[in-house]
C-alpha positions as CSV (number, residue, x, y, z in Angstrom):
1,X,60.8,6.9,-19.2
2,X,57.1,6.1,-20.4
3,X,54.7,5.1,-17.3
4,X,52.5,2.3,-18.3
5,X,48.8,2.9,-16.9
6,X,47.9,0.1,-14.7
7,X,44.4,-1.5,-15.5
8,X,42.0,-1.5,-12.1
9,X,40.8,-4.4,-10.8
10,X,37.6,-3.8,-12.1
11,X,38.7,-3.1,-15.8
12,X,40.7,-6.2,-15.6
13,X,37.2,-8.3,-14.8
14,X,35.2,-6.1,-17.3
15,X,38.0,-7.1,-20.4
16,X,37.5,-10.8,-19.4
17,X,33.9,-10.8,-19.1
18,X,33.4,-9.2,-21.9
19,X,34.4,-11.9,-24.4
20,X,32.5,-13.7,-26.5
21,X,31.6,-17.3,-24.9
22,X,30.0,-20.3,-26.8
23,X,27.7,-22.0,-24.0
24,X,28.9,-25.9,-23.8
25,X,26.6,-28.2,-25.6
26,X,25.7,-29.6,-22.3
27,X,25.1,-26.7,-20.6
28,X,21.2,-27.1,-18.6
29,X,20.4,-23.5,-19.6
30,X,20.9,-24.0,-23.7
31,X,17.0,-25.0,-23.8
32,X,15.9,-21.3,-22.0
33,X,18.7,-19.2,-23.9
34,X,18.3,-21.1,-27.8
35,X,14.3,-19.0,-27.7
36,X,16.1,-16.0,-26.5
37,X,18.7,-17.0,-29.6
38,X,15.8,-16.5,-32.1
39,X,14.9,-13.5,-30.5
40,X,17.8,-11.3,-29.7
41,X,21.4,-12.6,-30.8
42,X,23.0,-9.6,-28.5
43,X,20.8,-10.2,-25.4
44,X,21.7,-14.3,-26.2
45,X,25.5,-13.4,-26.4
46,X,25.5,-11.9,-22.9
47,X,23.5,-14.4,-21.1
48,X,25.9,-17.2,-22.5
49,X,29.0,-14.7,-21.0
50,X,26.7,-14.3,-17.8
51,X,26.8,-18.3,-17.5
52,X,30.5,-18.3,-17.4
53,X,31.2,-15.0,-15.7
54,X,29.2,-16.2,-12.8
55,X,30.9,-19.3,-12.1
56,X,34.4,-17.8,-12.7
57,X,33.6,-14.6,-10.4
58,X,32.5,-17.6,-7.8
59,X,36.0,-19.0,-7.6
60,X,37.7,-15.7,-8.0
61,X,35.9,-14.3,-5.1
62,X,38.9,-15.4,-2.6
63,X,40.7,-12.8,-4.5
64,X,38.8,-10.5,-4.1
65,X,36.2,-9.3,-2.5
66,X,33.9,-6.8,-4.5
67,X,33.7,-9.2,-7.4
68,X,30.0,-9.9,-7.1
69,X,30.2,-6.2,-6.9
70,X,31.8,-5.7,-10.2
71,X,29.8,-8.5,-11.4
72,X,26.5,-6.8,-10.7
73,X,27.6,-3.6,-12.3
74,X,28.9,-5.2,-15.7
75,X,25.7,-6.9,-16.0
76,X,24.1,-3.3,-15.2
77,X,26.0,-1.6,-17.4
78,X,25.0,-4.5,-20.7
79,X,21.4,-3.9,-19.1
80,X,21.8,0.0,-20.0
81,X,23.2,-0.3,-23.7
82,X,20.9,-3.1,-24.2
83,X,18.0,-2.0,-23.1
84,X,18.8,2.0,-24.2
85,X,18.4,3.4,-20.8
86,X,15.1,1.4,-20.0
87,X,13.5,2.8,-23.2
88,X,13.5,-0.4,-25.7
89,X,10.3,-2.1,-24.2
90,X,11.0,-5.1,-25.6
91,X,14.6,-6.0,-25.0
92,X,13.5,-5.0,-21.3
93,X,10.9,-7.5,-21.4
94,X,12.8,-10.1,-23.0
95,X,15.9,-8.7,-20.5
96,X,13.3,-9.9,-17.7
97,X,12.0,-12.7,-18.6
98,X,15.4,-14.5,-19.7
99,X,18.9,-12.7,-18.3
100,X,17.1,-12.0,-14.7
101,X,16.1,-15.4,-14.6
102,X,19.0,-16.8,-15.7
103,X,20.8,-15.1,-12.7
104,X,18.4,-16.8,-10.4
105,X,18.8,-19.9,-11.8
106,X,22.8,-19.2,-11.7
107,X,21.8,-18.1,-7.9
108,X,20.3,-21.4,-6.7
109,X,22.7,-24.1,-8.3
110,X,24.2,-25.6,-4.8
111,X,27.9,-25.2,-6.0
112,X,27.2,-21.5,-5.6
113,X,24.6,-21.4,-3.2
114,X,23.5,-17.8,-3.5
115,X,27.2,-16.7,-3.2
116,X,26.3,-13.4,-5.2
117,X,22.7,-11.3,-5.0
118,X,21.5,-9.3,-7.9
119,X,21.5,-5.8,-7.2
120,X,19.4,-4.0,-10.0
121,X,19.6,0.0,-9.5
122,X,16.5,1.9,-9.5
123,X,15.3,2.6,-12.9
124,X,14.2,5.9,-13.7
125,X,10.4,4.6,-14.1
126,X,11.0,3.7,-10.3
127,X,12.8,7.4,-9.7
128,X,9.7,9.1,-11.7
129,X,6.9,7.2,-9.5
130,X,8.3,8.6,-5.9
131,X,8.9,12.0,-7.4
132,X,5.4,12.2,-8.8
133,X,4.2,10.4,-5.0
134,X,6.3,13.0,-3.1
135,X,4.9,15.9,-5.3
136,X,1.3,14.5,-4.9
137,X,1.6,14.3,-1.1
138,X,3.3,17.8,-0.7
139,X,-0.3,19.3,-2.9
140,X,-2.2,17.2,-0.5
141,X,-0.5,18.4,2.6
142,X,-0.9,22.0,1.0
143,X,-4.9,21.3,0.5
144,X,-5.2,20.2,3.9
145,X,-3.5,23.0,5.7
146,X,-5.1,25.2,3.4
147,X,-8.6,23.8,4.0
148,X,-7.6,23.6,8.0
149,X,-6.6,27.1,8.1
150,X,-10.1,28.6,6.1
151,X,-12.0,25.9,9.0
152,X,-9.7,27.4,11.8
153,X,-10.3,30.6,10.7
154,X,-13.7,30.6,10.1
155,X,-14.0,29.1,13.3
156,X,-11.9,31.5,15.2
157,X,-14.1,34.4,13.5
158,X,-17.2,32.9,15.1
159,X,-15.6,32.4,18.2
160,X,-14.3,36.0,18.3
161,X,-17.7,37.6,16.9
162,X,-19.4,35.5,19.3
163,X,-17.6,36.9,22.1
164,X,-17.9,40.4,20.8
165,X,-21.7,40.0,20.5
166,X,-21.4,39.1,24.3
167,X,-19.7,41.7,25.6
168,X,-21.9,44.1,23.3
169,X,-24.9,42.4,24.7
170,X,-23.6,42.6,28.7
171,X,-22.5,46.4,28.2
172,X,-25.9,46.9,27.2
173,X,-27.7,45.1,29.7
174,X,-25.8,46.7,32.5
175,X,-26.1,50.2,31.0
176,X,-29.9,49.7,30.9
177,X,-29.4,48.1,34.5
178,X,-27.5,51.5,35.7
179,X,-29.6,53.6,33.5
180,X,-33.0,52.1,35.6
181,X,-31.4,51.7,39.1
182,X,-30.3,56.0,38.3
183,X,-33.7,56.9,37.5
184,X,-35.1,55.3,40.6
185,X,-32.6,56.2,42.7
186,X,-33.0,59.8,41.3
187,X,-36.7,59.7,42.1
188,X,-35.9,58.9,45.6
189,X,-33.1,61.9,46.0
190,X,-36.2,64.1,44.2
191,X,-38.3,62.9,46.9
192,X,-35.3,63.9,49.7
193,X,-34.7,66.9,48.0
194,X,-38.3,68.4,48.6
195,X,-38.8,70.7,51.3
196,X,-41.6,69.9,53.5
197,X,-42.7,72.7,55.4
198,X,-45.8,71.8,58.0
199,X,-47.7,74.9,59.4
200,X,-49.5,74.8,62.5
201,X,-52.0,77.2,63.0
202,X,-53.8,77.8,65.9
């Protein structure tokens, strides 16, 4: 007996979105998509599919619940082909200025009424800024201890040669003081240590 694989949910949404759909001649967003057209017949194909697959993912959303989810990450995943991981400037730039804003635009129609948010992932532009941000503040916190430690240090020296220089100074003064208050006191046990002898003659 041959199991048949059953499709996920999310493959199921990804087959149907990714067909090929013909925007209706009356469609309000053929004016904004017929210049992208001209410009890049791929990025074109998948903003008409993002017109549809927005409004169908809308009503499907009582089925399920991580369609705008899905959503979000099929239009991610175009992004990444299209755009060859964020290294084709100008089908990013064209990606911008027409497919994002045709999502707003899809966003703000009052049948939908921002049902679904656009969740863009970080780009690696985005991922290379905060690594080079965290490596700049971990040198500057470096620098700074660094530079605190030679001013702590220096200052600790002086505070401990000071103190040194003190005591050095205080040991002298009260060996001099000793020294002079020995001497006098010596010349006063000299003095004691005379005899005296007094003769009276008569």
């Amino acid at each position: 007996m041959v199991e048949i694989e059953e499709k996920s949910e999310k493959q199921n949404f990804f087959e149907s979105w990714n067909k090929e759909v013909k925007l209706d001649a009356h469609s309000p967003y053929n004016i904004i998509l017929n210049v992208l057209k001209h410009e890049n017949n791929e990025l074109y194909k998948i903003a008409c599919s993002l017109t549809e697959n927005y409004k169908n993912a809308h009503i499907q959303q009582g089925k399920s619940s991580k369609v705008c989810a899905f959503l979000n990450e099929w239009l991610n995943n175009k992004k990444r082909i299209h755009t060859h991981n964020g290294n084709d400037a100008k089908n990013i730039q064209l990606w911008k200025s027409y497919i994002e804003e045709l999502w707003i635009h899809l966003e703000q129609e009052t049948e939908r009424n921002y049902w679904c948010r656009r969740i863009i992932p970080s780009s690696t532009v985005t991922n290379a800024l905060s690594t080079s941000f965290t490596v700049f503040v971990f040198v500057l916190m470096v620098f700074v201890l660094i530079y605190n430690y030679t001013t702590i240090r220096t200052c600790l020296h002086s505070y401990i040669y000071k103190k040194i220089r003190l005591k050095q100074k205080l040991h002298d003064n009260i060996s001099n003081g000793l020294l002079a208050r020995s001497s006098k006191y010596g010349d006063i046990h000299a003095g004691n240590k005379r005899i005296n002898l007094s003769y009276h003659t008569p």
